[in-house]
C-alpha positions in Angstrom: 0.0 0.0 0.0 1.1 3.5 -0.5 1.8 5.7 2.0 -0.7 8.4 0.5 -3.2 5.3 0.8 -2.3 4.0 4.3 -2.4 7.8 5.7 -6.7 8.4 4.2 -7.0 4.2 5.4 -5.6 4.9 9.0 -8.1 8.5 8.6 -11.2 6.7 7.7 -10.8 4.4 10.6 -9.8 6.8 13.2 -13.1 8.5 11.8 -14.6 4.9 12.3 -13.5 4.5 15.9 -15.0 8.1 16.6 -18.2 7.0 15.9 -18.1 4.3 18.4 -16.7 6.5 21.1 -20.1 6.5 22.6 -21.0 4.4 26.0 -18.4 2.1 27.9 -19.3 -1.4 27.5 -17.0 -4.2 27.7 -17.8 -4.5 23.9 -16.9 -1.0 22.8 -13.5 -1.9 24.4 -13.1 -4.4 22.6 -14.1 -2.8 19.6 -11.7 0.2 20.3 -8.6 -2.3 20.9 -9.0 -3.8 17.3 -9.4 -0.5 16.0 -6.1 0.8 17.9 -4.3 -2.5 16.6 -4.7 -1.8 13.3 -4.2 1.6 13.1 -0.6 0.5 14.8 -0.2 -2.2 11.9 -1.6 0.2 9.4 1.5 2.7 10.6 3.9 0.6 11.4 7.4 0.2 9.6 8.3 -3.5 9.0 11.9 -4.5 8.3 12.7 -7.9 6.0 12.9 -9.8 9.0 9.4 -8.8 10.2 7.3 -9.7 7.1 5.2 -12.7 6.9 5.1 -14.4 4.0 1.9 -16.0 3.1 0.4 -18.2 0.1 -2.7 -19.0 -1.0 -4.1 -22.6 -1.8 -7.0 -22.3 -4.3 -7.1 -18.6 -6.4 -10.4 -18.7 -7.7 -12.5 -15.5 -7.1 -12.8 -15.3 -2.8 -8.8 -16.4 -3.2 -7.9 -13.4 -5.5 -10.1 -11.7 -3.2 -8.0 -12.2 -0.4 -4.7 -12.1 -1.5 -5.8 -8.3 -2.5 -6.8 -7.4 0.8 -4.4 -9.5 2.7 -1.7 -7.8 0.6 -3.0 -3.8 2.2 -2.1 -4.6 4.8 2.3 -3.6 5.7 4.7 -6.5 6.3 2.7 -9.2 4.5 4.6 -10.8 1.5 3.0 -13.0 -1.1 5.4 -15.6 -2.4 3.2 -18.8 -3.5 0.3 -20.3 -4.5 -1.7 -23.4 -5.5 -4.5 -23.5 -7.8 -5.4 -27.3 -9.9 -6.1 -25.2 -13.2 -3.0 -24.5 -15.0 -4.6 -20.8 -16.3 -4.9 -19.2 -12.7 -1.4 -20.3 -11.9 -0.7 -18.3 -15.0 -3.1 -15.7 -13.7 -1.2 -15.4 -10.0 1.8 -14.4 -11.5 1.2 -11.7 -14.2 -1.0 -10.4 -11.0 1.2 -10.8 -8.3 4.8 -10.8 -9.6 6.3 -13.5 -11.8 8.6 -14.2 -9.1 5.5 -16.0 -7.8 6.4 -19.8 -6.6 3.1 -21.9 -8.3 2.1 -25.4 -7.9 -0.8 -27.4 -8.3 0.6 -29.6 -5.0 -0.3 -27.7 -1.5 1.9 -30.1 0.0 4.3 -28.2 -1.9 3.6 -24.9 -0.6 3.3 -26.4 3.3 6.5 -27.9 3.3 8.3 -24.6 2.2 9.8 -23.3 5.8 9.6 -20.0 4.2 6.0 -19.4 4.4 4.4 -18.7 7.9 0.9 -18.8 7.0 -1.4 -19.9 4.3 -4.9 -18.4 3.0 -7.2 -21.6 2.4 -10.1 -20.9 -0.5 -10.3 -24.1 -2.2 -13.6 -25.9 -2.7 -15.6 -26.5 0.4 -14.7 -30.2 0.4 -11.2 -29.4 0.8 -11.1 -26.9 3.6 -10.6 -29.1 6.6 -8.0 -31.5 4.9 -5.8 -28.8 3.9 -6.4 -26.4 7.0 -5.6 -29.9 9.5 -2.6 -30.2 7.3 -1.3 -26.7 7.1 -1.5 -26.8 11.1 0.5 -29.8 11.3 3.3 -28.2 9.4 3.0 -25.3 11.7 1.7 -22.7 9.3 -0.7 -19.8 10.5 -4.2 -20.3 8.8 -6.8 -18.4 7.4 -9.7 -20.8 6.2 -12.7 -19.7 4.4 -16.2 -20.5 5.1 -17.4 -22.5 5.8 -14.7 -24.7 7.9 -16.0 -28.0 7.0 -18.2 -29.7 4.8 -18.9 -32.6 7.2 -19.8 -32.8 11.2 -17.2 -35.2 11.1 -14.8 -32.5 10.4 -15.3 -29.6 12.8 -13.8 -31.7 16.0 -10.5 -33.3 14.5 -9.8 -29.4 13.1 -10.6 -27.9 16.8 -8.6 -30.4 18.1 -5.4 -30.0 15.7 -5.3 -26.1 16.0 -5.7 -26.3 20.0 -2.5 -28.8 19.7 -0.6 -26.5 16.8 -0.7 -23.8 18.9 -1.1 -21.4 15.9 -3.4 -18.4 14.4 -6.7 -19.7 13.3 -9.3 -17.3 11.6 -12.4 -18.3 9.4 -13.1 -16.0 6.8 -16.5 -15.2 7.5 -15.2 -11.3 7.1 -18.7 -9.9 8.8 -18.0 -10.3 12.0 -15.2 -8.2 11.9 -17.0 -5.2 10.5 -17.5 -1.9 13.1 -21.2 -2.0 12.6 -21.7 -5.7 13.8 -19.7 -4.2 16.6 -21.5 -1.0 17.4 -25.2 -3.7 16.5 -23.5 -5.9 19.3 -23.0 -3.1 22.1 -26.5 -1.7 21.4 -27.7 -5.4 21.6 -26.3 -6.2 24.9 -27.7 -2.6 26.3 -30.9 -3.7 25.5 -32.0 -1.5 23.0 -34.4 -4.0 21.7 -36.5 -5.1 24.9 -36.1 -8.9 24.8 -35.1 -10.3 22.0 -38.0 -13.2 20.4 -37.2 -13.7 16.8 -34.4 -13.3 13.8 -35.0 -13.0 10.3 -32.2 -13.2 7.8 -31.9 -13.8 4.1 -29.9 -13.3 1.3 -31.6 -13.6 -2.0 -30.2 -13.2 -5.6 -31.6 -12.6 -9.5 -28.6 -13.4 -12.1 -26.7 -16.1 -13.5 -23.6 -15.3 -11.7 -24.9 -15.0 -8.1 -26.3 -18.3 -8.5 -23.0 -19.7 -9.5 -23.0 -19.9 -13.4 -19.4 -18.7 -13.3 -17.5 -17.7 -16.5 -15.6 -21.1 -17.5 -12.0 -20.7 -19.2 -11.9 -21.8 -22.7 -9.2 -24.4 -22.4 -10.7 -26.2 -19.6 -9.4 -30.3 -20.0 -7.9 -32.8 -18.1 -4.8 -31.2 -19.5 -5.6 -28.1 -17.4 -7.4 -29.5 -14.6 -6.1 -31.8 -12.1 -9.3 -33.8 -12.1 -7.4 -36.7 -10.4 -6.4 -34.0 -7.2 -9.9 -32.8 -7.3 -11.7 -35.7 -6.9 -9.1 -37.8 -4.8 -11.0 -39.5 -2.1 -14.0 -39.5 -3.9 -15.8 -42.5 -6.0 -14.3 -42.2 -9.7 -15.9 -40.1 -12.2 -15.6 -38.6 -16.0 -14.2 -35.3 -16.1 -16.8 -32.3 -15.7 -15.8 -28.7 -16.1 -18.9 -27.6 -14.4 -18.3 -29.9 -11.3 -14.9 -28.1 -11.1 -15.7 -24.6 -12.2 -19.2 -24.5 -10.5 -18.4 -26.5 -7.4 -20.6 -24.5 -5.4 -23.4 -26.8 -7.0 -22.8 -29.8 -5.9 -22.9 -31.7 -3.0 -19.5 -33.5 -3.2 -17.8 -30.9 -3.7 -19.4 -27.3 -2.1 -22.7 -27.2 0.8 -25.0 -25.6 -1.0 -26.6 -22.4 -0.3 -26.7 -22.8 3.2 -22.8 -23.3 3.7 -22.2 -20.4 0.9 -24.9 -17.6 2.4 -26.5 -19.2 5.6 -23.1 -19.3 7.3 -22.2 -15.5 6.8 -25.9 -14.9 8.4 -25.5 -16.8 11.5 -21.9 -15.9 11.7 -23.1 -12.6 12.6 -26.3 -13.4 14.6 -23.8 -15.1 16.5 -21.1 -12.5 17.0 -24.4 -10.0 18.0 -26.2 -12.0 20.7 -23.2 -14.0 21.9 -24.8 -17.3 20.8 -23.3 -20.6 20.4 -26.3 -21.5 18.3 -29.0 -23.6 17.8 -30.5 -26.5 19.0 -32.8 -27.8 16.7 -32.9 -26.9 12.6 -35.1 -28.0 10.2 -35.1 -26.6 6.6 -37.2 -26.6 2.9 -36.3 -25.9 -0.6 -36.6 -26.6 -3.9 -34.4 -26.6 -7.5 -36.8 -24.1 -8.5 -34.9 -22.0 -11.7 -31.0 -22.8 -12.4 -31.8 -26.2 -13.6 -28.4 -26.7 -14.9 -27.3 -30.0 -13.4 -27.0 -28.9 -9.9 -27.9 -31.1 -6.9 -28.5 -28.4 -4.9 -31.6 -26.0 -4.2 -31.8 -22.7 -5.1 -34.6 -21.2 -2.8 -34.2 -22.8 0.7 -36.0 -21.5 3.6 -34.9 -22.6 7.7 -36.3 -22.7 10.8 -33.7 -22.3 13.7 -34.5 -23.3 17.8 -32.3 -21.0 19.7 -32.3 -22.1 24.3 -31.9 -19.7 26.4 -28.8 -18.8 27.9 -27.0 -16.4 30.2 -26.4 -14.3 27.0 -29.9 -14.4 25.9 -33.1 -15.3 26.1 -34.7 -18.1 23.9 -35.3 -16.9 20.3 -36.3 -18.2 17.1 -34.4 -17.7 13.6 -35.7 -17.9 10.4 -33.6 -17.9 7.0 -33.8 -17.7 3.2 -32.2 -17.4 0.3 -33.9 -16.9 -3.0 -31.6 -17.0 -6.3 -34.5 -16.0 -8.3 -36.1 -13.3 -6.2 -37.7 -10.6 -8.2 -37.1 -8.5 -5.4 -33.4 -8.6 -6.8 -30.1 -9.0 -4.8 -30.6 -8.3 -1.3 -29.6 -9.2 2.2 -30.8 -8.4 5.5 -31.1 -9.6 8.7 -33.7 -8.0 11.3 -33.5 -9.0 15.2 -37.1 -8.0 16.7 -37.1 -7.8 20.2 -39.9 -6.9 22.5 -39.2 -3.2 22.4 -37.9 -2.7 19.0 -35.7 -4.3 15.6 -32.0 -4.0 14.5 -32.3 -4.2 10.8 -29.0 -4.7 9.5 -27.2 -4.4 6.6 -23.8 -5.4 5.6 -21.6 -2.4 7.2 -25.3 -0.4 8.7 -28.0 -0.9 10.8 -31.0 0.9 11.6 -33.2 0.4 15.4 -36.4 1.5 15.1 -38.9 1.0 18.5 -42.5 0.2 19.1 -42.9 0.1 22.7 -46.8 -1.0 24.0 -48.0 1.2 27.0 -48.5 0.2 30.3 -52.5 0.0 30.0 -53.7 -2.8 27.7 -56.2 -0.4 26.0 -59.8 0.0 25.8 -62.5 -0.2 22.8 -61.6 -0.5 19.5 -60.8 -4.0 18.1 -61.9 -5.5 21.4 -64.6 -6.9 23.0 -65.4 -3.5 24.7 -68.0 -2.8 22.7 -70.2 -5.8 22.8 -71.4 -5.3 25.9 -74.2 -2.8 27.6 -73.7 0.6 27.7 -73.9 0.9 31.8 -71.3 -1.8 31.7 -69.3 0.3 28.9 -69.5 3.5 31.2 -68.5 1.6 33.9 -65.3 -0.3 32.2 -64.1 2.7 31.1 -64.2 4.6 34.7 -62.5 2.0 36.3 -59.9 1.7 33.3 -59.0 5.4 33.9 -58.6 5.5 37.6 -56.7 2.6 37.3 -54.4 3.8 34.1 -52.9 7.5 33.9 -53.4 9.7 30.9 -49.6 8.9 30.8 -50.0 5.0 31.1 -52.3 5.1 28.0 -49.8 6.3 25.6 -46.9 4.5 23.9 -43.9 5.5 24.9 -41.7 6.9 22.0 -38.4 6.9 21.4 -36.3 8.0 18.1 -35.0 5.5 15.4 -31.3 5.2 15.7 -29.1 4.8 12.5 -25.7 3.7 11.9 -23.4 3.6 8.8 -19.6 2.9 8.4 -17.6 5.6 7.2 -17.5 6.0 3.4 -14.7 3.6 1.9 -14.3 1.0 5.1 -13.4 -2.0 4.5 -14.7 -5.3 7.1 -13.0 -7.7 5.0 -9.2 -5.8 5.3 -10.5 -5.6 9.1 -10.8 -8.8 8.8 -6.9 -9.7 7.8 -5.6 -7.1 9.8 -7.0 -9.1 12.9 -5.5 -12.2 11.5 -2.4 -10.7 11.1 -2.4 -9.1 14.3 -2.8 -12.4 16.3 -0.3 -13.4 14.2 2.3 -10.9 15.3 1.8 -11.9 19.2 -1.5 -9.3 19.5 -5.2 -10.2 20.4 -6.7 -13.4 19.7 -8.9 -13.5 16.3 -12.3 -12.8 16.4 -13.3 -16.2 14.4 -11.3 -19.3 15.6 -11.9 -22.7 14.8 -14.8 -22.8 17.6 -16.9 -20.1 16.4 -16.0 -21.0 12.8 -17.6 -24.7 13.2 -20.7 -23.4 15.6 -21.5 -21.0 12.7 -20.9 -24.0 10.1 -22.8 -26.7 11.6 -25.9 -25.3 11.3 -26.0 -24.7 7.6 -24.7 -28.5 7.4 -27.6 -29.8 9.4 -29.7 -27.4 7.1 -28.6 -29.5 4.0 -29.0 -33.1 6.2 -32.8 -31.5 7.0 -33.1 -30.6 3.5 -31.9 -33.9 1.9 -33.3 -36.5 4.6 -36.5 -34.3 5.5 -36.2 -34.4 9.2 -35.5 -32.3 11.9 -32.1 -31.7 13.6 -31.3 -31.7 16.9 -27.7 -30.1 17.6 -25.8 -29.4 21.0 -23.9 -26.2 20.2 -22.3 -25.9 23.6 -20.6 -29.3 23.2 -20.8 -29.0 19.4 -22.1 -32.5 18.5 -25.1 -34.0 16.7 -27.5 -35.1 19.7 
């Protein structure tokens, strides 16, 4: 990054942290820390000793993605990559440098002593093979979402990261954005009442949001290491769309739930402080992109949240639509007794409805059924028991919130990594919160497919 660039960066997010100087909450703190470790990485001057040197195992679009932001921030140093398609190797390095070590083996890349930690963005089915891996060899990991494809999975990755001892974060960027934050300290003030019920969808209307990636024109067995790919896995002819468009099927991706579901609970989570839920069931259908997929594209879910000493019991419901005439939108609203957070990706909004203290009189209501005398009398008792002032609705004003024009949750989210990395504060999405977030979508999929409800202990994070 430039140092014209870093300077308006480490502006907007002092002008960030400003607007969360308000109120004192163990949450704000926490919020201010992160902002006041980046701004030191943001500034700081890293000698060639000091820089980390990362690669990247899979450079499809979230894996260019990350290697862009990963690369803002000072003192990191791409220096590999693996990729199974011969033309984004090629890619990588007119992008990133020709210098650019490339390999279609990620055992490669791990064995290299040079590299201290490694950006994971294969194919779903990959991510807790390579991530358990990469720990092993003692690399620093940064894993996208969702952590696993199976249940199976999520313990034996806890468990080799607790043993590793190194940097875990999942790359569900959200949760590190400064209006998730801000959402979470008003959340925990109670600016909602008591929370009853969450509704959260993404939805979608175009070829590309639902996964009909542009395909290369040379794609072959020549190109493609279709034997890598599909190691493991019963044999089966090369397909270019099962490669290119793994996010379609189920041996290879999770479907709309572990793609959009997970970045939704992810910051449900991160807001009310939940582990998650305890029973799931879910609905869909293929209803449009009829393109060989195995996978829906509308799903609908109903989520069981217990109560706990972080919150009371609530309800979720979630959807995702990839032909919604509505068009491309996401949102999640949390409706509490006294009010809803209606959030959007870096904003939120709180709007209240609060009921009075008297229940009300006449009007839709039985009040007016009955004899006059009986009205008159009703209604004289009502108002010596009731004040002028218990009769109305208390009112209070909408609150909005927006982060500051260019910020960036996602380069939040690496400079947290990073940070951790370095020696500084632990990542706000380790393997635990990675696979509590993740399991849920996968028991979404085993509701969908089997047609049966789920019952999940998120606390001890096992199938009950």
């Amino acid at each position: 990054m430039k140092p014209t660039n870093r300077r308006e960066f480490i502006r907007r997010t002092a002008a960030a942290a400003a607007v969360l100087s308000t109120g004192s909450s163990g949450v704000l703190l926490a919020a201010q820390e992160r902002e006041e470790q980046k701004n030191q990485l943001l500034a700081g001057k890293f000698g060639p000793n000091d820089t980390l040197r990362i690669a990247c195992i899979g450079v499809g679009i979230m894996g260019h993605q990350n290697i862009e932001t990963a690369l803002k921030v000072p003192g990191v140093k791409l220096v590999a990559v693996c990729d199974l398609y011969t033309g984004r190797l090629e890619r990588a390095k007119e992008k990133f440098g020709k210098d650019l070590f490339v390999t279609r083996d990620y055992q490669e890349i791990l064995s290299r002593k040079d590299i201290d930690a490694v950006i994971i963005a294969t194919s779903d089915h990959y991510h807790a093979r390579i991530t358990m891996d990469a720990l092993k060899a003692g690399k620093h990991v940064y894993c996208e979402k969702p952590m696993v494809q199976k249940f199976e999975e999520g313990r034996d990755v806890i468990e080799t990261w607790k043993k590793s001892g190194k940097v875990m974060q999942v790359g569900s960027q959200r949760v590190s954005s400064i209006a998730l934050w801000k959402a979470k300290e008003m959340f925990r003030a109670g600016i909602l009442g008591q929370l009853n019920s969450v509704e959260a969808s993404f939805d979608r209307q175009d070829a590309l949001g639902a996964w009909e990636y542009t395909m290369p024109l040379d794609a072959s067995e020549q190109t493609v290491d279709w034997k890598r790919y599909t190691a493991g896995l019963p044999p089966r002819p090369f397909d270019p769309k099962q490669f290119f468009w793994w996010r379609n099927y189920r041996e290879f991706g999770t479907g709309v739930s572990g793609d959009l579901f997970v970045h939704l609970l992810s910051g449900i989570h991160l807001i009310t402080g939940s582990y998650g839920p305890v029973k799931i069931f879910s609905s869909g259908q293929l209803c449009y992109w009829k393109d060989g997929r195995d996978v829906p594209d509308v799903m609908m879910a109903l989520m069981e949240y217990p109560e706990t000493p972080e919150h009371p019991q609530f309800q979720v419901t979630l959807r995702v639509n990839f032909i919604s005439g509505a068009g491309e939108k996401g949102i999640t609203r949390l409706i509490g007794s006294e009010g809803v957070m209606e959030l959007g990706w870096n904003d939120f909004t709180v709007t209240h409805s609060i009921m009075s203290k008297a229940p009300g009189i006449g009007g839709w209501d039985a009040f007016d059924t009955y004899p006059e005398a009986m009205q008159k009398k009703l209604l004289e008792e009502y108002n010596r028991k009731y004040s002028a002032e218990d009769q109305k609705r208390p009112e209070k004003p909408p609150f909005v919130y927006k982060a500051p024009d260019g910020y960036d949750e996602h380069l939040d989210h690496f400079v947290n990594f990073f940070t951790a990395v370095r020696g500084g504060k632990p990542v706000v999405e380790d393997a635990e919160f990675g696979f509590r977030a993740a399991a849920p979508c996968l028991a979404c999929n085993e509701s969908y497919f089997k047609n049966k409800i789920i019952r999940w202990d998120p606390v001890n994070m096992k199938l009950v």
